[in-house]
N, C-alpha and C positions, 0 to 999 in steps of 0.2 A: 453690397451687404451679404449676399450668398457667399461669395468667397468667402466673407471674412467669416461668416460660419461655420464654415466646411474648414477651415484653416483652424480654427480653434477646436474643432471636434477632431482635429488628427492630430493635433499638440496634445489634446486629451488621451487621444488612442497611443500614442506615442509614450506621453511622462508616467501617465496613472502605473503600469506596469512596472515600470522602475522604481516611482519615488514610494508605490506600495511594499516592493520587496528591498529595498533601501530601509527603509523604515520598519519594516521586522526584525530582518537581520539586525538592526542598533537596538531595537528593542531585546533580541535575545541577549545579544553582548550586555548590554547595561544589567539587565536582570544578574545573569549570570554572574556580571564582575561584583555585583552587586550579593551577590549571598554566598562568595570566597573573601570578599572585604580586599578586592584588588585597585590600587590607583592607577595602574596604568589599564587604558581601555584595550577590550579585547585578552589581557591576558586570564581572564574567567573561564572562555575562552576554550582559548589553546590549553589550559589545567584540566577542563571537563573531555577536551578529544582524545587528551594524552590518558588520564584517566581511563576512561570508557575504551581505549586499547588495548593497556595494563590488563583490566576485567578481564576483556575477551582474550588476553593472553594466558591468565591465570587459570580462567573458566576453562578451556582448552587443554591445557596443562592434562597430563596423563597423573601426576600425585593428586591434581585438587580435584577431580571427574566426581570422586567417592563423595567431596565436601559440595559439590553445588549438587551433584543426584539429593544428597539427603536435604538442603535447604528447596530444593523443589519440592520434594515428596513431602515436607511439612507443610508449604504453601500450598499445593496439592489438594491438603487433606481438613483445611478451614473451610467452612462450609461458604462464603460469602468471600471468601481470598480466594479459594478456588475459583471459584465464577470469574471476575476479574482477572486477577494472573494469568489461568488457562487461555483466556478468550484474548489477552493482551500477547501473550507467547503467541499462540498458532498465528494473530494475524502479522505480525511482527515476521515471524516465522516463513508464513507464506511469500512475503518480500525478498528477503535473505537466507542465506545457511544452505545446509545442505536438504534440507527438508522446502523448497521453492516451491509452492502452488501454483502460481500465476505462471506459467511458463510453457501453455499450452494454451493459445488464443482458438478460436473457435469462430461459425458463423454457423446458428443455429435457426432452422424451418419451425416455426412456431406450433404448427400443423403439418401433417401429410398436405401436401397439393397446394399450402397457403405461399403468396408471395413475400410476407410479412416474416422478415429476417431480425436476428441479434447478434450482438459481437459479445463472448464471453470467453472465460475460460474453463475448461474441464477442468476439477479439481481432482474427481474421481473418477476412475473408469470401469470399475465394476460396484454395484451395489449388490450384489450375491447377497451378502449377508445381511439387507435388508429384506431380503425377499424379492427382490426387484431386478428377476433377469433381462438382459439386454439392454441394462438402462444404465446410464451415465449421469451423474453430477455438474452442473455447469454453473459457474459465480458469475453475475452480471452486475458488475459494477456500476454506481448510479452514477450521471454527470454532476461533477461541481458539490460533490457530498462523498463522505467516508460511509458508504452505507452502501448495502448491495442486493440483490435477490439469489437465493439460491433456486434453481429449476430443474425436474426431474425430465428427460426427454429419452426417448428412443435412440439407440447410437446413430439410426440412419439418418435422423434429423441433423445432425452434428457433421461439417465437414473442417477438419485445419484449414488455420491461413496461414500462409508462409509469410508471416510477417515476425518481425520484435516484439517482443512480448512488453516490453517496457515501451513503444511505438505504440501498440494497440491499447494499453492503460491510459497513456494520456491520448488517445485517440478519443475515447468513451468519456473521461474525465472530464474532459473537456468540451461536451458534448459532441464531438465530431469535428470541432474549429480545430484546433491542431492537428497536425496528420505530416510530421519531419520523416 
């Protein structure tokens, strides 16, 4: 009977991961093909990637720079669309573009002399102009959650790791179970 439980809990460990993200991905497709009013499945799809291309080719574009500055600088400047917008770009932002935040993994001394470590990344390396010589910015990412701590520490506290920074994301993410 133990086999046959241990056999089943690795069928578990095994499908659950597949038939979950199987089962997103048809979720997205259906949605998607589903609000272009497309019959064949999946091409919702392929119109939303070609799409979101085009954008990012247009947004790019040296004529249109002047036309998305000013549609930011209006969304910018709504008091409740700012919030949102702003805080959806930067973290957006922080992932891709030429503006990357995460791209500086860390392992930071929580105290002088403590043994009690974190994995993060430096956003900022000077806060001068908060007033806060010698001090660095660090995001710590929560496991299993879009949500993070930002922490103010000493630079001496902070050493690099010569790691991926897309490695060290899902290292923390995941709370430490993944580590490719």
């Amino acid at each position: 009977m133990k086999k046959l439980t241990k056999y089943f809990f690795e069928g578990l460990l095994f499908l659950v991961p597949i038939v979950v993200t199987v089962y997103v991905l048809y979720l997205v497709f259906i949605k998607i093909d589903r609000i272009f009013g497309f019959e064949i499945p999946g091409m919702g799809f392929v119109v939303t990637i070609i799409t979101v291309t085009v954008i990012g080719f247009i947004a790019s574009n040296f004529l249109t720079k002047r036309l998305v500055r000013t549609a930011e600088n209006t969304l910018s400047r709504l008091p409740l669309v700012k919030m949102i917008y702003t805080s959806i770009k930067d973290l957006i932002g922080a992932f891709v573009g030429e503006k990357k935040s995460f791209h500086k993994p860390v392992l930071v001394t929580l105290g002088p002399g403590s043994a009690v470590q974190v994995v993060g990344f430096v956003t900022r390396e000077s806060l001068d102009t908060l007033g806060l010589t010698g001090k660095v910015a660090v995001y710590l990412p929560q496991s299993y959650n879009f949500a993070g701590n930002l922490i103010i520490v000493p630079k001496e506290q902070v050493s690099p790791l010569q790691a991926d920074s897309g490695t060290v994301m899902a290292f923390i993410v995941s709370g430490g179970i993944t580590a490719h």
